[in-house]
N, C-alpha and C positions, 0 to 999 in steps of 0.2 A: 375571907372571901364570902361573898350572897351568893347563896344561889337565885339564877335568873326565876320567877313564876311561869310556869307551866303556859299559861295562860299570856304572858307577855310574851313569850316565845312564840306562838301557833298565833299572834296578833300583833306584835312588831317583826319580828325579825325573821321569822317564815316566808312571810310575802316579799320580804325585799329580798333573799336567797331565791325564791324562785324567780322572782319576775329580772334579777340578773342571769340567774341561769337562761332562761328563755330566750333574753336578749343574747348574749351572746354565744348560744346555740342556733340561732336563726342571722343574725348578722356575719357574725365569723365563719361560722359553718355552711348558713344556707339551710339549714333544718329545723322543723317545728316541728315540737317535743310538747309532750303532756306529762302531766301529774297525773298519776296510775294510782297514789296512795300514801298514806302520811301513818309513822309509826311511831309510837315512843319507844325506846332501845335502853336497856341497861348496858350494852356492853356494844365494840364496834364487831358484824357480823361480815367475815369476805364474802361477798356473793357475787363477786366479779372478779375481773383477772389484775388487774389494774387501777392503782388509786394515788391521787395528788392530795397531798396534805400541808395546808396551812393555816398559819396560828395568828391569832388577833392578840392584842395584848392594849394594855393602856387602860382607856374608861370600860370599855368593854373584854373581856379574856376568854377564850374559847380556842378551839379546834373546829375548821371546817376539813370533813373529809370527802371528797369526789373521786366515787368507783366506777368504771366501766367494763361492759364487757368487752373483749377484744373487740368485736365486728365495732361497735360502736367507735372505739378508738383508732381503727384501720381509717373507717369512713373518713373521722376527723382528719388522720394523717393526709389521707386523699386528695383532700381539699386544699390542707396545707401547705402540702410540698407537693402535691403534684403526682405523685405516686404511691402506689398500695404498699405498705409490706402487707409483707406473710409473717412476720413473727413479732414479738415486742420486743421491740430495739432502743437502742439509745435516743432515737427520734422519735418515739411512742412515749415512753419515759419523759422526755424534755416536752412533750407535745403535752401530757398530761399534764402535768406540775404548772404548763403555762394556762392551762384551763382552770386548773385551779386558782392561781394569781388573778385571774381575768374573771372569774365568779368571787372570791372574796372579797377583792377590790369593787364591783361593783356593786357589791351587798355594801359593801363598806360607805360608799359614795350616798346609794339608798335609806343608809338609817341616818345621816345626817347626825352624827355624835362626834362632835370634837372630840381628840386625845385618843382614838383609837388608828392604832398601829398594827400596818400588813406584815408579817414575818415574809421569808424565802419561801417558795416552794419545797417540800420532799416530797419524791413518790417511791413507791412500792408493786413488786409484781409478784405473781407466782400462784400457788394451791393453797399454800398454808401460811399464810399470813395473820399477824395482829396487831391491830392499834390500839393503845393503851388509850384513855381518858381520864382524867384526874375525877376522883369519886365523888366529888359535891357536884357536880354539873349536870344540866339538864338534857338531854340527848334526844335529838328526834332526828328519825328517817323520811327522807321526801324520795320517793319510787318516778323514777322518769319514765316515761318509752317514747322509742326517738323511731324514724324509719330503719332505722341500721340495728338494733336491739334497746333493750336495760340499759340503766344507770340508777346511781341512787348519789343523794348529797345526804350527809350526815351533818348534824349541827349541834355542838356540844361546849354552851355557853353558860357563864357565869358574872357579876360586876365584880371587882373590886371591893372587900370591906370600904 
């Protein structure tokens, strides 16, 4: 396997993750969200309560991770069924994981590369949590803030040998 260029990263496939994320934080949700701040990461850090993970595979291979803080994913719920919880439940869970299908798909659609393949959703919740990333890959953090709190997309991408 390549690893992706630093620099192709933060110039392809940066802006198509955010400007799907956008989109379907303002369309789906009704909310406009900003880019707070762009990081490069060795390692995935939990700094939310809640994250949707999924995997690209094909011409392009990576991990997209989407963390939220609770309030953020309450809001979402809000919208989408109609009512708040108060805790994270199996429909925060399913709510996430679909947020994530619904930004890597769209990023996906964005970069416009035949042979690249959306994996399932997986999500994860709790204090102490960790996502692994395979060690040749390139990792950047995009920092949200939405009305309802944080979010961060994580993007940890590599081509094919």
């Amino acid at each position: 396997m390549t690893t992706i260029l630093e620099s192709e990263i933060q110039s392809v496939y940066l802006p198509s993750f955010i400007a799907s994320t956008k989109a379907i934080f303002k369309t789906m949700l009704g909310l406009e969200i900003t880019v707070q701040a762009f990081d490069k990461a060795e390692t995935f850090q939990p700094g939310h309560d809640v994250s949707g993970i999924i995997g690209l595979a094909g011409a392009i291979e990576g991990t997209i991770v989407v963390s939220l803080d609770k309030e953020v994913a309450f809001a979402a719920a809000e919208t989408f069924i109609g009512e708040r919880p108060d805790s994270i439940n199996g429909d925060i869970l399913d709510l996430v994981g679909e947020l994530a299908n619904m930004i890597g798909g769209g990023a996906k659609d964005r970069l416009n590369t035949p042979g690249v393949i959306l994996g399932l959703p997986t999500t994860v919740s709790g204090n102490d949590y960790r996502i692994s990333f395979k060690p040749d890959v390139e990792i950047e953090t995009v920092q949200f803030k939405s009305p309802s709190g944080s979010f961060t997309i994580q993007i940890a991408m590599r081509k094919p040998a």
